[in-house]
C-alpha positions in Angstrom: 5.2 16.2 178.8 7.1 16.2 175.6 7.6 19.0 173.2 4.8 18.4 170.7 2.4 17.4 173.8 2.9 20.8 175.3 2.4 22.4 171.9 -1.0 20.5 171.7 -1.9 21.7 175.1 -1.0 25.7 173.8 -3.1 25.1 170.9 -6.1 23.4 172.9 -5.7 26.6 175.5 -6.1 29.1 173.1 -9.4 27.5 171.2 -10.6 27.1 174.9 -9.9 31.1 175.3 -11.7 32.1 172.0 -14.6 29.8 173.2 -15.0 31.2 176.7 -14.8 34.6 175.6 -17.4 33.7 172.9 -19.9 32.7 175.5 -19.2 35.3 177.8 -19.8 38.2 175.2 -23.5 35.9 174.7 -24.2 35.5 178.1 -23.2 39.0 179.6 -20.7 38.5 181.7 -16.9 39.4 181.8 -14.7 37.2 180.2 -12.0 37.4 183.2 -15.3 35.7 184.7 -16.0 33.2 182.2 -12.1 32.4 182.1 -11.5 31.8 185.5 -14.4 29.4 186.0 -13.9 27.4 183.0 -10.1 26.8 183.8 -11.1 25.7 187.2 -14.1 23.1 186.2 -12.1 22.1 183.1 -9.6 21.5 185.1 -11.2 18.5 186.9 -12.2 16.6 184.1 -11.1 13.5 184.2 -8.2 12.6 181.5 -7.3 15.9 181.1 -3.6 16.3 181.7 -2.8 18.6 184.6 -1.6 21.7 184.0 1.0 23.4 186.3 1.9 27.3 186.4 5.7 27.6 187.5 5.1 30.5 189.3 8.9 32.6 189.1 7.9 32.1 184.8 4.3 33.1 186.1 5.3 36.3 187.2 8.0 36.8 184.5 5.7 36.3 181.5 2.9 37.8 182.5 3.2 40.6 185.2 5.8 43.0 182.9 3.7 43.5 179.9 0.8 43.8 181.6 2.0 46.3 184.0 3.1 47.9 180.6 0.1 48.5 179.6 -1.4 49.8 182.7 0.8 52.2 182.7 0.6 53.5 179.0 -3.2 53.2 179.7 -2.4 55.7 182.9 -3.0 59.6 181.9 0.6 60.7 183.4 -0.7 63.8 184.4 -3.7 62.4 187.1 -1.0 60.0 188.1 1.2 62.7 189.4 -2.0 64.6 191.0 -3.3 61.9 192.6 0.2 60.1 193.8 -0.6 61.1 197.9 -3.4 58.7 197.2 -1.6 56.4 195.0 0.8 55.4 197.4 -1.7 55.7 200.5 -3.3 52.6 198.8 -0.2 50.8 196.9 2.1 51.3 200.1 -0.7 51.9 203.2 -3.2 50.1 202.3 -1.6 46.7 201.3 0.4 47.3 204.7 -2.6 47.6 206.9 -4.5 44.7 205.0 -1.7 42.3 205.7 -1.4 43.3 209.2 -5.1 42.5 209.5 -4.7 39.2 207.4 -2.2 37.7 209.8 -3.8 38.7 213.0 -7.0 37.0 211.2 -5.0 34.4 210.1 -3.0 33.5 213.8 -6.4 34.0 215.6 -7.9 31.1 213.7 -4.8 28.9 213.3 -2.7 30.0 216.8 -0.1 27.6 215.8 0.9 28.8 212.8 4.4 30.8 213.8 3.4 34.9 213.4 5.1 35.7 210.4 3.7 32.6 208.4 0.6 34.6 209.0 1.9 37.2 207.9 3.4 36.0 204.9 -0.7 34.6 203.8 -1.3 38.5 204.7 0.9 39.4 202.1 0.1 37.1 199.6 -3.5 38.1 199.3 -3.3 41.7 200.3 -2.2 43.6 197.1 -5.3 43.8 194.4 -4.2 43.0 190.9 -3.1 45.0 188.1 -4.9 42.3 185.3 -8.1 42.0 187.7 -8.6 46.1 187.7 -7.8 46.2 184.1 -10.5 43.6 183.5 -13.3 45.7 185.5 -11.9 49.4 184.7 -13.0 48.5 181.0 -16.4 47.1 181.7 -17.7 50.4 183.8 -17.7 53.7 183.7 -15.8 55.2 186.5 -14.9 59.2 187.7 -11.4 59.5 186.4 -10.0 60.5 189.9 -11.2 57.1 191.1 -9.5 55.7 187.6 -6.6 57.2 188.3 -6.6 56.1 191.6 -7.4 52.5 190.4 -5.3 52.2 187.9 -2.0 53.9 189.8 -2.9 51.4 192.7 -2.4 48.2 190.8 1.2 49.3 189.4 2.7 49.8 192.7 0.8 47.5 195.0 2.3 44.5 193.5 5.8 45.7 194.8 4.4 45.6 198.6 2.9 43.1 198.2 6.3 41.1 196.9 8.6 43.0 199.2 6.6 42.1 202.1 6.0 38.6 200.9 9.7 38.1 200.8 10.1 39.6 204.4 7.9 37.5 205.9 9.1 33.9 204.4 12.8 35.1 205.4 11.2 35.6 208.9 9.3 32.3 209.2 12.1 29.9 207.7 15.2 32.0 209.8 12.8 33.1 212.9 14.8 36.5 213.1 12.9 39.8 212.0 14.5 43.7 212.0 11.9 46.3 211.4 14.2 48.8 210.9 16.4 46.9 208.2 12.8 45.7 206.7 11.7 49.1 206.3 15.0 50.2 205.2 15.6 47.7 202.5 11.5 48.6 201.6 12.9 52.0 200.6 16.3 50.6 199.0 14.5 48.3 196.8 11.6 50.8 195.6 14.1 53.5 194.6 16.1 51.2 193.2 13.7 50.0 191.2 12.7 53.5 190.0 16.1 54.2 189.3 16.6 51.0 186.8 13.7 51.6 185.5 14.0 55.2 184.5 17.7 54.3 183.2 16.5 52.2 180.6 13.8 53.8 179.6 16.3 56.5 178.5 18.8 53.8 177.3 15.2 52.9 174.8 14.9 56.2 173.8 18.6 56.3 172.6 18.2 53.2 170.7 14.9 53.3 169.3 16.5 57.2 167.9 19.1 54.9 165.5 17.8 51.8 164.8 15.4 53.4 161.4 13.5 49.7 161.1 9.9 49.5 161.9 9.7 45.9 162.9 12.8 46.4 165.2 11.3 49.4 166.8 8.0 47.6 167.4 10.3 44.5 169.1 12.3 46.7 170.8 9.4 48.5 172.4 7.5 45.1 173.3 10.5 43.6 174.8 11.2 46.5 177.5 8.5 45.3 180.3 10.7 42.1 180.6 13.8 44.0 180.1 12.9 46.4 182.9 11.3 43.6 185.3 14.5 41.1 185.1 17.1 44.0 185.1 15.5 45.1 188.3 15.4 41.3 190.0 18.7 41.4 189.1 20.2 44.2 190.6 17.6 43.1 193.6 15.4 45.7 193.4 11.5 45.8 192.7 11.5 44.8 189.0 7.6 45.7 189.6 8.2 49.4 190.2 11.0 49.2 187.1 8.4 48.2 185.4 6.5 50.6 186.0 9.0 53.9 185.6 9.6 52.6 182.4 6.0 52.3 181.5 5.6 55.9 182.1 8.6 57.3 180.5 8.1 55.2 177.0 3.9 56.5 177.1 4.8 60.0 177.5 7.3 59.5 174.7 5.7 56.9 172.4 3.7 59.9 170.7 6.3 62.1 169.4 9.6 59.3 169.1 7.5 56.9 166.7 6.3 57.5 163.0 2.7 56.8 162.7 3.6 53.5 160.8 5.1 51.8 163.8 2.6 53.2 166.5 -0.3 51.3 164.2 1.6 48.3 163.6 3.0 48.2 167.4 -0.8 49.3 168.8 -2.2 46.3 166.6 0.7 43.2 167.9 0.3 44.8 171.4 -3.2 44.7 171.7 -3.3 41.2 170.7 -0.3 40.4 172.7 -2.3 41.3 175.7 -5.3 39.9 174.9 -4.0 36.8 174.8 -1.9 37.2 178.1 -4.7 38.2 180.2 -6.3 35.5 178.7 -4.0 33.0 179.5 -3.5 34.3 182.6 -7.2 33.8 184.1 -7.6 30.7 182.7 -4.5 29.4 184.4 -5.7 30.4 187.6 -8.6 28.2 186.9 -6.2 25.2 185.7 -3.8 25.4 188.6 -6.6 24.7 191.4 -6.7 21.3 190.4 -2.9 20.7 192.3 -3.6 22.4 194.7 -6.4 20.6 195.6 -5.0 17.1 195.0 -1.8 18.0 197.6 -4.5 18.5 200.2 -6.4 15.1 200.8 -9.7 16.4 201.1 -10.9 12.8 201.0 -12.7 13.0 204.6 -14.3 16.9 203.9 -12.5 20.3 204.1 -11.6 21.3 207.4 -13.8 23.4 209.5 -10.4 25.2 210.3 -9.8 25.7 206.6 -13.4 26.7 206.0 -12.8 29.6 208.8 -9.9 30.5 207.6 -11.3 31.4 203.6 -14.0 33.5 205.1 -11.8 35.2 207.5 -9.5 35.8 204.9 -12.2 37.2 202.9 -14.0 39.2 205.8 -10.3 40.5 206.8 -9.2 41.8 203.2 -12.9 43.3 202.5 -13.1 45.3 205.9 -9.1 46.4 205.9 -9.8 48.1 202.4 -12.8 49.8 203.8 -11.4 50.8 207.1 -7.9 52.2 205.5 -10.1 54.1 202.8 -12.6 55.7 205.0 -10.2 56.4 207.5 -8.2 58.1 204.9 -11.3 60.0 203.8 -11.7 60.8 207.1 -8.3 62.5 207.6 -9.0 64.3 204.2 -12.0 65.8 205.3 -10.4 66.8 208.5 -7.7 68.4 206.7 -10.2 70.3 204.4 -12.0 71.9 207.4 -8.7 72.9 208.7 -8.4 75.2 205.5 -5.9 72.7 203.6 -5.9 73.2 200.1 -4.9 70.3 198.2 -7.0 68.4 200.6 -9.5 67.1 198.2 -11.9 64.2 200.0 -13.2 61.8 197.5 -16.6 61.6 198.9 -18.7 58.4 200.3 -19.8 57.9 196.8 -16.9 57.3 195.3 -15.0 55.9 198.6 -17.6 53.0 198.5 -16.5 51.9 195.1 -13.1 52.3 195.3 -13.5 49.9 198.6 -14.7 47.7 196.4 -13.2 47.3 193.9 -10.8 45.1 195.0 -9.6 42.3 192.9 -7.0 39.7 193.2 -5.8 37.5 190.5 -2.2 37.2 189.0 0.3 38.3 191.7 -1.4 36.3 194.3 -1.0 32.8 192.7 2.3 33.2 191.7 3.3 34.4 195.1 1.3 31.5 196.6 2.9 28.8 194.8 6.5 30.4 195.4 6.4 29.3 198.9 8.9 27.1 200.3 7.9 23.4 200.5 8.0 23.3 204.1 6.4 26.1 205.3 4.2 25.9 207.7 0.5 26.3 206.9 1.8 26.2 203.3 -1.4 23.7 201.6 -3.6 25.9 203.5 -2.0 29.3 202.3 -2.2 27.6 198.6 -6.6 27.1 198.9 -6.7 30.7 201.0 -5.2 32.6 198.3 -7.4 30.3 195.4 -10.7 31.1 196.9 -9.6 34.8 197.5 -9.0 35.0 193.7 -12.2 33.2 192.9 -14.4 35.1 195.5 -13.1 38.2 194.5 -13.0 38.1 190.7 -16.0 36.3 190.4 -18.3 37.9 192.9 -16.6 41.3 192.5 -15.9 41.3 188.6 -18.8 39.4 187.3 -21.0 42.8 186.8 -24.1 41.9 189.3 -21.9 43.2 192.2 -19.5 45.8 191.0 -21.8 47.0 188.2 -25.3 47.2 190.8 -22.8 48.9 193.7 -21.8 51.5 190.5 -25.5 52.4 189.9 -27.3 52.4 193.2 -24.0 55.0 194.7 -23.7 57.0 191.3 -20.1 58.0 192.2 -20.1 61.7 191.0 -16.9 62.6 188.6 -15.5 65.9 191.2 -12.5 66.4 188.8 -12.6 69.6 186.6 -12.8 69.1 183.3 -10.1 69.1 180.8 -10.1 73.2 179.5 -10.6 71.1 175.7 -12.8 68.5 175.0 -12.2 66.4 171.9 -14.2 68.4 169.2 -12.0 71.7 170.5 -9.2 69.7 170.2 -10.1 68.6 166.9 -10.8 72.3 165.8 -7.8 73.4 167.4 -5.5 71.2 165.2 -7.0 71.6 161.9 -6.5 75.7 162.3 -2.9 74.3 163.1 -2.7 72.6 159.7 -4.5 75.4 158.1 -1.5 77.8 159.1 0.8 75.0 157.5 -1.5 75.0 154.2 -2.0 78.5 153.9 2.1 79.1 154.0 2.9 76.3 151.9 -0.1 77.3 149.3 1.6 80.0 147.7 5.4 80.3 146.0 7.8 82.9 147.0 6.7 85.2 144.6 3.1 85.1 145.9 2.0 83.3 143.1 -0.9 80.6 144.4 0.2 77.2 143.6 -2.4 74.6 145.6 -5.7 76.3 145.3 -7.5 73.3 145.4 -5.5 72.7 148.5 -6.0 75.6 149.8 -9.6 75.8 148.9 -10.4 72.4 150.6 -8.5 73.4 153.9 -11.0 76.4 154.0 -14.2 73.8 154.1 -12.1 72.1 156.8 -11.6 75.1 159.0 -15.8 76.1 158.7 -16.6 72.7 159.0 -14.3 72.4 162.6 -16.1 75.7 163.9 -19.2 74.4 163.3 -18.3 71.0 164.9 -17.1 72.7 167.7 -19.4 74.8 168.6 -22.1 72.0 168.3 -20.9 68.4 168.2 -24.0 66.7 168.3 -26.3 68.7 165.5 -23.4 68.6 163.4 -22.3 64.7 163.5 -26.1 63.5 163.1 -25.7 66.1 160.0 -22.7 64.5 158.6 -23.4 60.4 159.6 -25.9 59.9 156.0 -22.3 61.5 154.3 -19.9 59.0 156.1 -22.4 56.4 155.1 -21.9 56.9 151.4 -18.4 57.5 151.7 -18.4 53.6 153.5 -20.4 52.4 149.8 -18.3 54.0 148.2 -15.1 52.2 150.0 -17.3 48.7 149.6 -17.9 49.2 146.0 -14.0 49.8 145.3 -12.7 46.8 147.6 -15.4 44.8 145.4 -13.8 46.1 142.2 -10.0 45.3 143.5 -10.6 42.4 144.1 -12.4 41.2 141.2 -9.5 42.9 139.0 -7.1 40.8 140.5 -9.0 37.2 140.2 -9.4 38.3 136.9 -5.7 38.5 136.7 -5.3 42.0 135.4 -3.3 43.2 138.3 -0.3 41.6 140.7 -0.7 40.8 144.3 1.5 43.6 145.2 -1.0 45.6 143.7 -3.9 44.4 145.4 -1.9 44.8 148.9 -1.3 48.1 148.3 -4.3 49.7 147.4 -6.0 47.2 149.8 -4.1 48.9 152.5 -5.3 52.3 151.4 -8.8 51.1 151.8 -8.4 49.8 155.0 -7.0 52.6 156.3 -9.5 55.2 154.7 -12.2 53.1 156.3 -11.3 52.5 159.8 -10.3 56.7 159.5 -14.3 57.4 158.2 -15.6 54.7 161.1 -13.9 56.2 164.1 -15.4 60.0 162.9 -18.8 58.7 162.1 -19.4 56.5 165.4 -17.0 58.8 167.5 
């Protein structure tokens, strides 16, 4: 495919994505739904050049900034609180699942050698950090099971991968050392801590002298990749770099950047993901096509293939459920026994997290990294595709997920935050009222900003009142945001008629356009909240 061809194919993808998320917004269903379909029927259309995912540029493009932003989106806090479970379902759970997937898989196909079983195991064991993003923002979840969610699909990939690698070594070499497997598991996952914590300090340093917004905002886009191929290169878990730098640059990203660069790097990041996650699914969709024409289905699928999807399925689905409630079980146990931090989820909220089990990414990437002549290797390839499909599609499109949600009502057992976001609100504005008041008056005591000082003194009354009750006092306040939102319109209007008239230079017009824009989208988010 030549250079302009490929372009083409880019720019044909991308009106394909705006489409299919068009639809799915009219239709009700998730776009990560939507996406993954339309790639795969598209896909099939006869003329339409094939499209093939290199799956090590797979991986490299999309994992790192997508595991970026699960873990800015992750509330550091709840991650550190809830990392017992964390790692009971990024380290156990994907552990036990493959297990279950190669006995599964060696049961159906007994002549597939053990650890190629175990390497399908490990290929569709670890759910996916894109497929959870996709559902966490369509329901409405208690945070302890977002947090456990969400902290799942950082790490899990980095089982998943490690394991992965074990078992092609074993299958292609036919030698296999638990205890150097489990002792280069540990090697790699503090090493990749250990990169990934380094650089996120080495950011910090640089991002302090570089004083250039658009630099800044590169800079901070740039370290998911940084972090992931520093890691593979050292060979340790570029995942769990990753990851450790994630966390380190979103505890940080709030008092290191100037408001300037957090907008304008919130704004290119937000579309940079969009468009990944995107891309991503309908890849996935795309990619079947190959794998499908390598197998010569010409004469049916296999009964053995046919056995081997649903056992897949069946084995990955009842693992999830066994690890979890077995889990729970040991938690309640170890409540009864008087332990403290012992903290069961509940059946409620154990059902969904069972669930909510997606694949997507990670496991076609991994499946199309395996060697040409490993054995079972087509079949691994249609395994792990309807896997992704079943699970995504079933599981994500909202009928499933979103029905389960409702009929188990999973009951939100944190404790609340000591502030919600109206105290918090108040809280600050007496902050900037002790600022005011200081600043209001010259060294002499002479007042110098009454106005100032006069309009911070509304502020303060209006907080209190807002405070005490949120509700009375918004619905009070929404018919005053309104006006100020004419008022806005009627100015925009009058910009921009003063500049076709030609009385005033674009630089001008982008300025105070700017000012608008901003004074707008500040009186939107406190009118709908």
């Amino acid at each position: 495919m030549r250079g302009t061809e490929a372009f083409e194919l880019v720019l044909i993808l991308l009106a394909l994505v705006v489409a299919l998320h068009w639809l799915a917004k009219k239709l009700h269903i998730p776009p990560a739904t939507a996406l993954l379909v339309g790639g795969g029927g598209l896909a099939f259309i006869p003329g339409l050049p094939a499209v093939s995912l290199d799956p090590e540029l797979a991986l490299v493009l999309f994992l790192p900034p997508l595991l970026m932003d699960g873990a800015y989106g992750t509330s550091l806090s709840r991650f550190r609180r809830h990392l017992p479970g964390i790692l009971s379902l990024a380290v156990g759970a994907v552990i036990f699942t493959t297990l279950a997937v190669g006995l599964v898989t060696h049961w159906i196909l007994p002549d597939l050698p053990w650890a190629a079983c175990f390497a399908l195991g490990a290929i569709v064991s670890p759910p996916d950090a894109v497929s959870a993003h996709a559902v966490l923002k369509g329901v409405t979840l208690p945070r302890r099971l977002v947090a456990l969610l969400e902290g799942e699909s950082l790490l899990n990939d980095a089982t998943g991968l490690i394991l992965f690698r074990f078992a092609v070594a074993a299958t292609m070499s036919g030698v296999f050392h638990a205890g150097e497997a489990i002792q280069d598991f540990l090697v790699v996952a503090i090493g990749g801590a250990a990169v990934g914590l380094a650089l996120a300090g080495l950011w910090i340093l640089v991002v302090r002298r570089l004083g250039d917004t658009t630099l800044i905002v590169i800079a901070t886009l740039s370290m998911g990749w940084i972090a992931y191929l520093a890691g593979e290169a050292v060979h340790v878990s570029g995942v769990i770099a990753t990851v450790a730098a994630g966390l380190v640059l979103s505890w940080n990203y709030h008092t290191l950047l100037s408001a300037e660069i957090r907008i304008l790097g919130s704004a290119v990041w937000d579309i940079m993901v969009f468009l990944l996650e995107a891309f991503v699914f309908i890849l996935i969709g795309f990619s079947l096509r190959g794998a499908v024409e390598r197998l010569d289905m010409t004469a049916g699928v296999p009964l053995s293939m046919i056995q081997l999807i649903f056992g897949g399925l069946l084995a990955i689905t009842i693992a999830r459920f066994l690890w979890i409630f077995g889990a729970e079980a040991v938690l309640v146990l170890m409540c009864r026994a008087g332990v403290a931090r012992a903290r069961p989820l509940g059946w409620r909220q154990a059902t969904v997290l069972g669930a909510a089990g997606m694949r997507g990414v990670v496991t076609l990437a991994v499946a199309l990294t395996l060697p040409a002549d490993m054995p079972g290797r087509d079949a691994m390839l249609i395994c792990a595709f309807a896997v992704i499909f079943a699970t995504v599609v079933v599981v994500v499109q909202g009928s499933t997920l979103g029905l389960l949600i409702r009929a188990v009502s999973p009951e939100d057992t944190d404790p609340p935050a000591k502030m919600d976001l109206p105290a918090t609100e108040s809280t600050m504005t007496h902050a900037r009222m002790i600022v005011v008041e200081k600043r209001a008056y010259a060294p002499d005591g002479t007042l110098i900003h009454p106005l100032l000082l006069e309009e911070y003194h509304r502020r303060v009354a209006f907080m209190d009142r807002y405070a005490a009750d949120s509700e009375s006092t918004m619905e009070g306040m929404r018919p005053h945001f309104d006006v100020l939102l004419e008022a806005i319109a009627a100015a925009r209007r009058k910009l921009v008629e003063v500049h076709r008239a030609g009385l005033i230079e674009d630089e001008v017009l982008h300025a105070l356009e700017r000012d608008l824009d901003v004074e707008e989208m500040t009186i939107t988010f406190q009118r709908d909240g």
